[in-house]
C-alpha positions in Angstrom: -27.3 -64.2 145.8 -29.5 -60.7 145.7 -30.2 -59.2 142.9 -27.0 -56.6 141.9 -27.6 -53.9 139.2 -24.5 -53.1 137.1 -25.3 -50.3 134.9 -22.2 -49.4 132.1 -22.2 -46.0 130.9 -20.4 -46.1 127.0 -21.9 -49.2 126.1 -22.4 -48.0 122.5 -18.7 -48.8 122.0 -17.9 -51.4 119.6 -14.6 -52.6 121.7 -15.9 -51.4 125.2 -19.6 -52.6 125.1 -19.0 -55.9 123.5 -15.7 -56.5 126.0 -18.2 -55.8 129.2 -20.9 -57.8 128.1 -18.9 -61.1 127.5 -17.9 -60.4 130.9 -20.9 -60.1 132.4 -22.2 -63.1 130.7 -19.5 -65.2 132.2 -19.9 -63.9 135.8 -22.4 -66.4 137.4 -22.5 -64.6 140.4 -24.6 -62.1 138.3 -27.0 -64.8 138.0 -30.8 -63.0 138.1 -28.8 -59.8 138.2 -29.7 -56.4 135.9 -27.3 -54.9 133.5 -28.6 -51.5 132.3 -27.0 -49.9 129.2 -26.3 -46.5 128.7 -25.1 -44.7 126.0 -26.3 -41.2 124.2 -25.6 -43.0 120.5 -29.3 -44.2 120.1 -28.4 -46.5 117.1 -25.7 -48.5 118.8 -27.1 -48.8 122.0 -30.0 -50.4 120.4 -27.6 -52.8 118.7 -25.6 -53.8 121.2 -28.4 -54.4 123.6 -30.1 -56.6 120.8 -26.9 -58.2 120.5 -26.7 -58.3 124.5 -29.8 -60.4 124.7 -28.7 -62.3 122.3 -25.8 -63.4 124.3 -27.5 -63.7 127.6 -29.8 -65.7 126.2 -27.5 -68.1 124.1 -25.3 -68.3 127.4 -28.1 -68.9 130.0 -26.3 -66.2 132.5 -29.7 -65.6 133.5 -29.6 -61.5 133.1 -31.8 -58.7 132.9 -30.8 -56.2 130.0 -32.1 -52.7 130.3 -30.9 -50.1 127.8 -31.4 -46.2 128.0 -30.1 -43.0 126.8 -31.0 -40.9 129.8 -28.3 -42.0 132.5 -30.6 -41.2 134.9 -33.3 -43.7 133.9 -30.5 -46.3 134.6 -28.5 -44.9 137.6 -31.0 -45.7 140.4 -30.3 -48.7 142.6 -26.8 -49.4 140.9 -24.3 -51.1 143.2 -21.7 -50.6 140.1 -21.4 -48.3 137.5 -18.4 -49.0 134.5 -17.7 -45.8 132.5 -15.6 -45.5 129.7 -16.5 -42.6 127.1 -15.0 -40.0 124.8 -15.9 -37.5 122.2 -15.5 -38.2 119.2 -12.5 -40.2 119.7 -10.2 -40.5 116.5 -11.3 -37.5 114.7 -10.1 -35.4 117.8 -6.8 -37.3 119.1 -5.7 -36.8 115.7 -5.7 -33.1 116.2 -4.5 -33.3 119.1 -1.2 -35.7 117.6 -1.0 -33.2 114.6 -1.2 -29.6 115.5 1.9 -30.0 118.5 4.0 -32.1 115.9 3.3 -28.8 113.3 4.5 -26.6 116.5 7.9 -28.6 117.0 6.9 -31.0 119.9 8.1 -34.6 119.7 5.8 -36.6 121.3 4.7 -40.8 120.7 0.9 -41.2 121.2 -0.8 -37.7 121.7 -3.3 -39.6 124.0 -2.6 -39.6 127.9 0.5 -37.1 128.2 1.8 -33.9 126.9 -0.6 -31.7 124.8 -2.8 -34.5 123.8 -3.7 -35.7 127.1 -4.3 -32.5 128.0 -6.5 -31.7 125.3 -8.3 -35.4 125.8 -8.2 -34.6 129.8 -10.5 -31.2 129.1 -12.8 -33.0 127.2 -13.7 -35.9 128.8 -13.2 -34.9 132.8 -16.1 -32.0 132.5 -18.5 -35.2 131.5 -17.4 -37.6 133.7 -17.9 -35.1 136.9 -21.6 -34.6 135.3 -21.9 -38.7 135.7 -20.9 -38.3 139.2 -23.6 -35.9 140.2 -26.0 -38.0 138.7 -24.9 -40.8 140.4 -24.1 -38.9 144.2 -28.0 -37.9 143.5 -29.1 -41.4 142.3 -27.1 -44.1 144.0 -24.6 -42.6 146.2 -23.4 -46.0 147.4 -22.0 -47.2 144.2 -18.5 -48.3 143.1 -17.5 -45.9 140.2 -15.0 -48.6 137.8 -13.7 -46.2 135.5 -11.9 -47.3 131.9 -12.1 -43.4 130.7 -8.5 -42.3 129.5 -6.5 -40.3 131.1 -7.0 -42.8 133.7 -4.9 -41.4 136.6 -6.7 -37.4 135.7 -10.2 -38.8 135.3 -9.7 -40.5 138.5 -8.1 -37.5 140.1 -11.3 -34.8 139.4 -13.1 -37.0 140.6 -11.5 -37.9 144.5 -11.5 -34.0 143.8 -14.5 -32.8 142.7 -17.0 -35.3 143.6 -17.7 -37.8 146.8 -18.0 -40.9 144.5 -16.3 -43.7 145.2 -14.0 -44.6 142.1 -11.3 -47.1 141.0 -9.6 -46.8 137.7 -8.9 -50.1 135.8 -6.4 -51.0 133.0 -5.8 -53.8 131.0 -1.8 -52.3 130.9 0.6 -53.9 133.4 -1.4 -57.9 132.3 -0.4 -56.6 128.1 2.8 -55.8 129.3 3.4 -59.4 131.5 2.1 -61.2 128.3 5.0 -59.1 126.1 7.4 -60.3 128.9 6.0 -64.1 128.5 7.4 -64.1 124.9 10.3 -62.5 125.4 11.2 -65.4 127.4 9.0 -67.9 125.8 6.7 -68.6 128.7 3.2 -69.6 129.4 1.8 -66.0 130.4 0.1 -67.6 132.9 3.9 -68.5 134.5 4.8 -64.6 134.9 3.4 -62.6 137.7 4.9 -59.2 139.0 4.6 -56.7 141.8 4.3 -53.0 140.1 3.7 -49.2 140.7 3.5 -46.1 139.6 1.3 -44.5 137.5 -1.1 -45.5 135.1 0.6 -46.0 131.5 3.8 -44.9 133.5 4.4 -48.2 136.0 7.2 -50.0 136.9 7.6 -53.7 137.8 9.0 -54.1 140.8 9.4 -57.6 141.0 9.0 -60.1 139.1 8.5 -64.0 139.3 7.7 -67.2 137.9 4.1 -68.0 139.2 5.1 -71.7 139.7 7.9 -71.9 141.4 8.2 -68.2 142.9 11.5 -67.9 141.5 12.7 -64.1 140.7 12.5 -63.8 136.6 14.6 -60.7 136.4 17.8 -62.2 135.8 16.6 -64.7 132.8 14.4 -61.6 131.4 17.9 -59.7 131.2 19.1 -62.4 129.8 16.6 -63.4 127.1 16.5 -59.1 126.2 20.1 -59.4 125.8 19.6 -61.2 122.5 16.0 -60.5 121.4 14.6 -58.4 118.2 16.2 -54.9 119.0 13.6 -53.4 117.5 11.4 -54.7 120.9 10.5 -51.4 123.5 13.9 -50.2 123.2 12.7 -47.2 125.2 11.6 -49.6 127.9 15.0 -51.5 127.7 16.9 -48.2 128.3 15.1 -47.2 131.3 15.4 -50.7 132.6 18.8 -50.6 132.1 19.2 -47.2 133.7 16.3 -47.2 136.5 16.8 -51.6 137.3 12.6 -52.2 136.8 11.0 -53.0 134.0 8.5 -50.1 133.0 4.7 -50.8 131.9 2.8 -51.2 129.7 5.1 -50.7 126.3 6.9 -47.9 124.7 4.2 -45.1 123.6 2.4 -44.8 126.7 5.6 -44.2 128.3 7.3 -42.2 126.0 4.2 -40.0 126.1 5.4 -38.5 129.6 9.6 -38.6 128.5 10.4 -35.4 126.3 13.5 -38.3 125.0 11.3 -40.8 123.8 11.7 -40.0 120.1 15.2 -41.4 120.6 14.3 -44.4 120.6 10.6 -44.2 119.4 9.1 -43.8 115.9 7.1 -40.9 115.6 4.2 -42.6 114.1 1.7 -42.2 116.5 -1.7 -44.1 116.7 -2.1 -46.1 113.3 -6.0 -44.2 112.9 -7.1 -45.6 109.8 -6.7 -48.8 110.9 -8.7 -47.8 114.3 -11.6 -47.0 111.7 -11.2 -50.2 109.9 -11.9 -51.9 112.9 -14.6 -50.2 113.9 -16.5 -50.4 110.6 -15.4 -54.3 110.6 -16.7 -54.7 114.3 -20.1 -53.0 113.8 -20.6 -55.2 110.4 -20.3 -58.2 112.6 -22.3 -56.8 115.3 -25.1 -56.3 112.7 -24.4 -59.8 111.6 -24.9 -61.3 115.0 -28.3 -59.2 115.5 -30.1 -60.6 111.7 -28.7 -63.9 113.1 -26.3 -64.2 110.3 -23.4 -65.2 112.6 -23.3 -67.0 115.7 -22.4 -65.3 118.8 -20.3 -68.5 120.4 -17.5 -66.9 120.1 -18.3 -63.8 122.2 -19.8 -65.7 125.0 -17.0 -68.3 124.9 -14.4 -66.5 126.7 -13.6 -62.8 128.4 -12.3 -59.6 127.6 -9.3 -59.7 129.8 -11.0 -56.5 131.0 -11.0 -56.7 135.0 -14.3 -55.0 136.3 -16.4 -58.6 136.4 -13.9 -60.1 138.2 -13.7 -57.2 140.6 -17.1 -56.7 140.8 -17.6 -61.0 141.6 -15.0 -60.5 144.0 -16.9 -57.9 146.2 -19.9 -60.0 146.1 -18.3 -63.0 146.9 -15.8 -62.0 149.3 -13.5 -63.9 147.2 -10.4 -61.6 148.6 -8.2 -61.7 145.4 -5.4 -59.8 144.6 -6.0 -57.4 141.5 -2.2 -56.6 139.9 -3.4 -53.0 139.4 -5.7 -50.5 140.4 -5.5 -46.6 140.3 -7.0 -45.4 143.4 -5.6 -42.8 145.7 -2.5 -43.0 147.3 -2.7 -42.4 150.4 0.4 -43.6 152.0 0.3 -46.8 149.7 3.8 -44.9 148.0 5.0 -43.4 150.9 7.2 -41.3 148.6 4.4 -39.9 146.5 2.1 -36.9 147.1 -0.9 -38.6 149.9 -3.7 -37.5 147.1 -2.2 -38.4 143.8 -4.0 -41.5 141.8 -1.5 -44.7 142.1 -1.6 -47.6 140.3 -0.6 -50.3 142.9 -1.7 -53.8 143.3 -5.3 -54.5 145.7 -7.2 -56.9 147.2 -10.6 -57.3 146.5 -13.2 -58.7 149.1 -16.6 -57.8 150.5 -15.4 -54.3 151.8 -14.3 -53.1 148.6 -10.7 -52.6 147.0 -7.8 -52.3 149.5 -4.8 -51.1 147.9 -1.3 -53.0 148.9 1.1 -50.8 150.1 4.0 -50.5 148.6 6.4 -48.3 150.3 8.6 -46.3 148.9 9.9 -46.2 144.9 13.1 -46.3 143.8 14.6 -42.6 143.5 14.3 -41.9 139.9 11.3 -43.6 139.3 10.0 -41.1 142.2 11.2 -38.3 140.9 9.5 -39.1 137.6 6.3 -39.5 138.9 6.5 -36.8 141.3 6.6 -34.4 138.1 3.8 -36.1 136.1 1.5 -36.1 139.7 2.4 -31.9 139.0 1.2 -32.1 135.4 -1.7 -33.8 136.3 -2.8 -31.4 138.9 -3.0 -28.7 136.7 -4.7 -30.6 133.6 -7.4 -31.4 136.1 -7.5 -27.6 137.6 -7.9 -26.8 133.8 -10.4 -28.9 132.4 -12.9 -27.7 136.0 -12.4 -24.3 135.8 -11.8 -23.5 131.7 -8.6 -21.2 132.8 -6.4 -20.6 130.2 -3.7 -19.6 132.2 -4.0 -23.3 134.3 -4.0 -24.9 130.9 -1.0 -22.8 129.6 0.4 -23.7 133.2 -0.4 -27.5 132.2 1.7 -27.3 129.3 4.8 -25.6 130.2 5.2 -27.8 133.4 5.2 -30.6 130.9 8.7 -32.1 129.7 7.4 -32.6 126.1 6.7 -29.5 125.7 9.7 -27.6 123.9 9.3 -23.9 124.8 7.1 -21.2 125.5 5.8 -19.9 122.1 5.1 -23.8 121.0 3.0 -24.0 124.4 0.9 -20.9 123.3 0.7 -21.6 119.8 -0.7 -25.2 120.7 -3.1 -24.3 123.4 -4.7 -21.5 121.5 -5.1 -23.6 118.2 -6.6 -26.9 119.7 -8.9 -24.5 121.9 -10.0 -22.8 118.6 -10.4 -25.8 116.7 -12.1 -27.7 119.7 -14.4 -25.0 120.9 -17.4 -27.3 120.7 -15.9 -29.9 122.9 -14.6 -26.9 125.5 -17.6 -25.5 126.6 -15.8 -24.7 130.1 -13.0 -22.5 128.0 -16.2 -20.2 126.2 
């Protein structure tokens, strides 16, 4: 097979990098193949590409590892590029989760809806469109396979505001079959589904055993009837109310519902434990690189992460169906705006991703989407142009958001406190 250069922009990440590069060590249609790693953290990317030899090496995948801070050392001659960054991650969602709970909004995650995804929308869509020029100038042909949150906004400045050609990927809607699985105490392999929507906003539209084809959704009503109550109970009620099953679990999707707190903990994301993690995961990273732990277990299996098999897929024509993708709609949900970012199943082959049409969504589920498709619109008009007035816009077209002065008093302390990471705003 020729030689394909994957370069993966983030690779510094203790989660993302190492999740890629199991991946790409067991994709043998890679064989002989370059994967260049970018990421501005000089430190980690110099770990993890240690490490990343390491593996190759231990594996036999036969790769070429490259690493680089300059993007644009690494860009030319890519047939894929993976992206997920953000700045400063923790230390900045938590401001954005704090300051609109201190101005009366109720809200779950703080990460992809209301003021947080907002906030985390601003930051990250100004660099992502900088990686797109870089990439229209260096290797305009490439497939964009973007993991940067918020998905569906990312994705939608840049059909917008770039000619890149870009799919969104999320692990969601296969999490969210595996919660099903026990629910019902199956094999997850024996659950497969049919959804759409939006990212971290889907709905299952059918659902089936995988071996026998059977529809599932009378024994998962039956199994919910009696399990732990304490289980998505937001998730139950809207399947209850709308008939589907929504995706991928109760904060992502009470991040967009201004009633999630009814049946939600306000808790938010557990942080500290986040930074455990990371300190725990870069103590074993170091480990692996002084050879003081074997990296078996990394190269043993996958992430569960979906660009390797996507990117296979296109070079071996394979023509396998993907359960989601966010790309652009385009008729695929008849009843949705033609240029929103969907997530709908696809099938992958030689000509790329091929989104499956799904025709129209149910009425209420529509109608839901419909007004987070608004949201978006202006989130992304906001974080291109730095307009206050778009981003206070943003906010009050938002259902979390409980009133005016909370809308203003939010906006104009996350932009003070945030000023570094808003250039577009000074």
């Amino acid at each position: 097979m020729p030689e394909t250069k994957v370069v993966i922009i983030g690779a510094g990440s203790a989660s993302f990098g190492l999740g890629m590069l199991r991946d790409a060590v067991n994709t043998p249609e890679l064989r002989g193949s370059i994967i260049s790693l970018v990421d501005t953290d000089a430190r980690a990317l110099e770990a993890v590409s240690t490490l990343a030899r390491k593996m190759n090496e231990e594996s036999g995948a036969g790769l070429r590892i490259e690493h680089a801070t300059d993007r644009t050392q690494a860009l030319p001659d890519a047939q894929f590029v993976v992206i997920s960054i953000a700045v400063r991650r923790n230390e900045l969602w938590k401001l954005d989760w704090e300051v609109p709970i201190k101005c009366g909004v109720k809200h779950t995650l703080g990460e992809n809806g209301g003021p947080g995804g907002l906030f985390h929308s601003m930051r990250n869509i100004p660099i992502i469109l900088d990686i797109c020029r870089d990439i229209e100038r260096l290797c305009p042909d490439a497939l964009v396979l973007n993991f940067t949150n918020p998905v569906p906004r990312v994705c939608m400045a840049i059909d917008r505001y770039s000619s890149v050609n870009a799919v969104g990927l999320c692990h969601g809607i296969g999490g969210q079959l595996g919660n099903l699985a026990r629910v019902m105490s199956l094999s997850h392999d024996n659950l497969t589904c049919k959804a759409a929507g939006l990212n971290h906003f889907t709905w299952i539209l059918d659902l089936r055993f995988e071996d026998s084809g059977r529809d599932a959704y009378p024994d998962l009503r039956r199994s919910l009837h009696d399990y732990a109550p304490e289980f998505q109970p937001l998730s139950r009620k809207l399947f209850e109310t709308f008939g589907f099953y929504p995706s991928p679990g109760d904060d992502h999707i009470g991040e967009y519902l201004p009633y999630a707190t009814e049946y939600c903990p306000m808790h938010g994301y557990d942080f500290e434990a986040a930074e455990r993690y990371k300190m725990e995961t870069w103590e074993r990273i170091g480990r692996m690189v002084r050879g003081e732990e074997p990296v078996t277990d990394l190269i043993s299996r996958r992430s569960g992460e979906r660009a390797f098999d996507i990117i296979s897929g296109i070079l071996t024509d394979s023509n396998h169906s993907e359960l989601a993708v966010n790309i652009r709609n385009d008729g695929l949900i008849s009843n949705l705006p033609q240029d929103a970012i969907v997530e709908v199943p696809a099938v992958v082959g030689s000509d790329g991703i091929a989104g499956v049409g799904i025709g129209k969504l149910p009425m209420g589920i529509a109608a839901l989407c419909r007004t987070q498709i608004g949201v978006q619109e202006l989130v992304v008009e906001a974080a291109v142009t730095g307009d206050r007035r778009t981003a206070l816009q943003a906010l009050l077209a938002d259902p979390v958001i409980p009133g005016f002065h909370a809308a203003e008093k939010i906006l104009d302390e996350l932009l003070a406190l945030e000023a570094d990471y808003l250039p577009q705003f000074n």
